[in-house]
N, C-alpha and C positions, 0 to 999 in steps of 0.2 A: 504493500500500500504506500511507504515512505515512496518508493520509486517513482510511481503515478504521482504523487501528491507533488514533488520535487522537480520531473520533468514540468511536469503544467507551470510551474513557476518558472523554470528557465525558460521556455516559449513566450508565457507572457513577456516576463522581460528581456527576452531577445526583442520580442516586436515593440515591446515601449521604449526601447533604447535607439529603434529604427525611426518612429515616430517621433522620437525626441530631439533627435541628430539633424530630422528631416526639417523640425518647424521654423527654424531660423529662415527656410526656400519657401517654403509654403506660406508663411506671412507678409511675403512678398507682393506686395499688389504689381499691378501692372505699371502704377504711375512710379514704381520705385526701380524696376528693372529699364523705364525709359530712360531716370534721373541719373541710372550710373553710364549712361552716353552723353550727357551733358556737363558743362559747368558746373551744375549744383553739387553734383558727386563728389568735387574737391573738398568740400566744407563735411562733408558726413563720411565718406570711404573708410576712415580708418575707425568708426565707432561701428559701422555695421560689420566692416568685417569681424572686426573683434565680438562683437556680439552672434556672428555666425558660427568663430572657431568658440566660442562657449558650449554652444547646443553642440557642436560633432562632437569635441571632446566629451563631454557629458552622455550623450549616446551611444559614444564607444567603447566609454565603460560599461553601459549597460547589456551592450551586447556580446563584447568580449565575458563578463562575468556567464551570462549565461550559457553563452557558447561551452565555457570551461566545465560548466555544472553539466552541462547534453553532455560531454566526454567524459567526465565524471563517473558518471552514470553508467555507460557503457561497461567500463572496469571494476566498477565500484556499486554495491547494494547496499546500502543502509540498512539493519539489521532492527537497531536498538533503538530505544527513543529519541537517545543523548547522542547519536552519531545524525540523526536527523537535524536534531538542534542544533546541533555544533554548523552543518552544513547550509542549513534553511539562516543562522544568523551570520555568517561569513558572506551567502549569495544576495544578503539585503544591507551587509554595515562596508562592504567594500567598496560598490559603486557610491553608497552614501556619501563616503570619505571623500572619494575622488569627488565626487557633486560638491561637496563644500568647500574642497582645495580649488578647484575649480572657480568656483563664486567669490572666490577671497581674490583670487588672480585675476578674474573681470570687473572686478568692482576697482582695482589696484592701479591696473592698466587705465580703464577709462577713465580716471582722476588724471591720472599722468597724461594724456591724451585731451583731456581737457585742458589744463592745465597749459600743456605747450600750446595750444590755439591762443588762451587767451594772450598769451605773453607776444604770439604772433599778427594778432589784432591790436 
C-alpha cells in the first residue's frame, strides 16, 4: 500500500513541478511577448527574466524530487511505517528547502536589480 500511496505522490508532484516551472510562460499575455520586441523591454528584461529563472528552478526541484522517488520505488518497497515516513517527509521538506533558498535568492536579486536602475535613473 506505502508503494501506491508514494508513487501517487511523486506523479502529483512530478506534474506540479511541470506546472510550476511552466507558469512564469503561461502568464505571459500576448501584450508582454510583443513588449520584449520593443523599447519597453529594456526597462523590465532583467526583473522578468529573473522572475522566470525563479518558477524553472522551483519546478525543477519538484520534478527532479519526484522523479528520484519513481526510481526509488522501482529498487526500493517501503515495508514499515517509519520507512514510509522517513521517505513521504524527505519527498515534501527537500523541494520545500530548495523553494525557500530559492525565494531568499529572488527576493535578493531583484532588490539588487532595482537598486542598480534607480542609481541609473
Amino acid at each position: 500500500m506505502y508503494i501506491k500511496l508514494l508513487s501517487v505522490i511523486a506523479i502529483i508532484e512530478i506534474a506540479g513541478g511541470t506546472i510550476f516551472s511552466v507558469l512564469g510562460i503561461i502568464k505571459m499575455s500576448f501584450k508582454d511577448v510583443v513588449a520584449t520586441q520593443t523599447c519597453i523591454a529594456f526597462d523590465t528584461v532583467d526583473e522578468s527574466n529573473l522572475l522566470q529563472r525563479y518558477y524553472a528552478r522551483c519546478g525543477i526541484a519538484y520534478i527532479l524530487v519526484g522523479s528520484l522517488l519513481q526510481i526509488l520505488l522501482i529498487f526500493y518497497v517501503p515495508v514499515l511505517l517509519y520507512e514510509f515516513l522517513i521517505i513521504l517527509f524527505l519527498t515534501f521538506s527537500i523541494p520545500t528547502i530548495i523553494y525557500l533558498e530559492e525565494r531568499n535568492r529572488y527576493k535578493m536579486e531583484l532588490v539588487k536589480i532595482r537598486k542598480h536602475k534607480e542609481i541609473m535613473n
